[in-house]
Each structure stands twice: as structure tokens, then as C-alpha cells.
C-alpha positions in Angstrom: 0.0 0.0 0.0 1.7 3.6 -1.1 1.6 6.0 1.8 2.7 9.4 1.1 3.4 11.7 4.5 4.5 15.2 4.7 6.1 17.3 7.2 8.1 20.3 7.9 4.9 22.6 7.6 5.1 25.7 10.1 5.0 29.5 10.9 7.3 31.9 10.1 7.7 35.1 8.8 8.0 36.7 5.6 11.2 36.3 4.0 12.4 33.1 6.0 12.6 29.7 4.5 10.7 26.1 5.3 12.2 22.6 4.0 8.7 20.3 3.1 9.6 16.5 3.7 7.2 13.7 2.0 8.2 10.5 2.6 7.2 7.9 0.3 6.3 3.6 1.3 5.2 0.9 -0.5 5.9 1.3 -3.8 9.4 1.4 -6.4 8.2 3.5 -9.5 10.3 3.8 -12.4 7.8 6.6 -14.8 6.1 8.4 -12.5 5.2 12.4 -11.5 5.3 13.5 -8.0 3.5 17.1 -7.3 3.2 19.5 -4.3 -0.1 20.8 -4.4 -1.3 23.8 -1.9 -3.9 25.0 -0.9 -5.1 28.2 0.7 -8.4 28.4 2.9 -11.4 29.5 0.8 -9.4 28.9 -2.6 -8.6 25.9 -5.4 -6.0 23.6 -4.3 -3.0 24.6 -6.6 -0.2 22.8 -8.3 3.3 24.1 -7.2 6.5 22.4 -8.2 6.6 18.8 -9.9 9.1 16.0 -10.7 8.7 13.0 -13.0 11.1 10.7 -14.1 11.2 8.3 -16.9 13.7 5.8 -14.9 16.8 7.8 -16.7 15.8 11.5 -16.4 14.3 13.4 -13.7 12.7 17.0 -14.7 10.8 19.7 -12.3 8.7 22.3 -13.6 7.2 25.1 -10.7 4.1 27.3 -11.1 4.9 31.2 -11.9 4.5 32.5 -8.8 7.1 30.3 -6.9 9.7 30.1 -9.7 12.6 31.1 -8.3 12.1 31.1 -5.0 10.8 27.1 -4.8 13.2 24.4 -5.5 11.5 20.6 -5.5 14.2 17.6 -5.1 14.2 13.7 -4.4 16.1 11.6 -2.0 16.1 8.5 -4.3 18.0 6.3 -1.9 15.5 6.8 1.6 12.2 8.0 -1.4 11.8 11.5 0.1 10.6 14.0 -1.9 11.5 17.7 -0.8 10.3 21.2 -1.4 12.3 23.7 -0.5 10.8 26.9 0.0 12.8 30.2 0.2 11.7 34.1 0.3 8.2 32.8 1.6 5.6 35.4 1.3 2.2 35.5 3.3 0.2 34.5 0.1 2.5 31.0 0.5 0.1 30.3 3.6 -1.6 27.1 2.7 -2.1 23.2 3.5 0.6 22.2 1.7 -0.1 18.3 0.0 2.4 15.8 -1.8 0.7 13.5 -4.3 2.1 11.1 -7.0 0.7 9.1 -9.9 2.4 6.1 -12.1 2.9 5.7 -15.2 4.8 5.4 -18.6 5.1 8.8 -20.3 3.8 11.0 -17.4 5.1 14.6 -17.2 5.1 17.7 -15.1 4.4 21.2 -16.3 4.1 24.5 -14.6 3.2 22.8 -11.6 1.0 19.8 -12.6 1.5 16.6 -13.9 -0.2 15.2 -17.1 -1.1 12.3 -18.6 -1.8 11.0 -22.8 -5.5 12.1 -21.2 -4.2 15.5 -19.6 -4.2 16.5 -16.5 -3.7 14.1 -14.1 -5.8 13.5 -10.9 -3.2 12.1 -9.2 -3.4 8.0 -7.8 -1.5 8.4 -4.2 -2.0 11.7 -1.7 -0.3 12.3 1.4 -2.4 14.4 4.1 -0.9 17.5 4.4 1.5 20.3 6.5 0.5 23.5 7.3 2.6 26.4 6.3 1.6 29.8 7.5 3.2 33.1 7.1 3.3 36.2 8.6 3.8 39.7 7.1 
């Protein structure tokens, strides 16, 4: 059974930094996209930063509005996937969500992952890490 669980959610203030963990069991995938979603109270959850990997290459692709400031990674060896999050800005507050889907020819692109269908809806979600911060 996959289990995805996050952590490193918190409060801090504007400008600081936050490392998201989400730890992956139960599964070895070879094609697949991992995403960080977030989302905000009273808005659409939001794709943020994604990674997918054919077995050989790994690419990330971010949403505008966290380019540069977001960096998304992989701990292949202990399946962790990572988001680091830099220059934070109160409009960053949100539940912050990992969720991954499998299979061959799955991509990532500004923030999303898509399939030979299009957007995917994702097969395996963690629960979620609060990020808040303050101006």
C-alpha cells in the first residue's frame, strides 16, 4: 500500500525559509510524476512544483508565482521528496499536500502533472502540512 506523508509545515515570517519533507512507502516506480499541491483556505488547491522521471531523467517544472524562489528535489536512496521553499511570502500560507501518480510517459508542467489524457488527478496523496506566514 503507497503512503505518502508530509512534514516540515510551520509558521514563520516573511522572507524566512521552510524545508517540506514527504516521505514515500510501498511502492518502487520507475515513470512516475510526484506534485506539491497547496492550498489556501477558501481557494482551489494549486499545483506548485513537480518531478517526474522516466527511470533515466528526472525533470521539475514550478508554477509562476514560486519560480525562483521554490526548489523541488528527491532523495532517491531513503524515497523522500522535498520542497524547498525560500523568500516565503504570506500568500504562501496554505495546507501544503504531496501526491504522486504512475505511469509510462507522465510529465510535469508548470506545476501539474499530465497524462496521454491530460491533467492528471493524481493515484496516491499524502495528508498534508500547514505552512503559515506572517507579514
Amino acid at each position: 500500500q503507497v503512503q505518502l506523508v508530509e512534514s516540515g509545515g510551520g509558521s514563520v515570517q516573511a522572507g524566512g525559509s521552510l524545508r517540506l519533507s514527504c516521505a514515500a512507502s510501498g511502492y518502487t516506480f520507475k515513470s512516475y510524476c510526484m506534485v506539491w499541491f497547496r492550498q489556501a483556505p477558501g481557494k482551489e488547491r494549486e499545483g506548485v512544483a513537480t518531478l517526474d522521471s522516466d527511470g533515466v531523467t528526472n525533470s521539475t517544472s514550478y508554477v509562476d508565482s514560486v519560480e525562483g524562489r521554490f526548489t523541488i528535489s528527491r532523495d532517491n536512496d531513503n524515497n523522500i521528496l522535498y520542497l524547498q521553499m525560500n523568500s516565503l511570502k504570506p500568500e504562501d500560507t496554505a495546507t501544503y499536500y504531496c501526491a504522486a501518480s504512475v505511469a509510462w510517459g507522465i510529465y510535469g508542467s508548470g506545476g501539474y502533472c499530465y497524462n496521454s489524457g491530460g491533467r492528471d488527478t493524481m493515484d496516491y496523496w499524502g495528508k498534508g502540512t500547514l505552512v503559515t506566514i506572517s507579514s
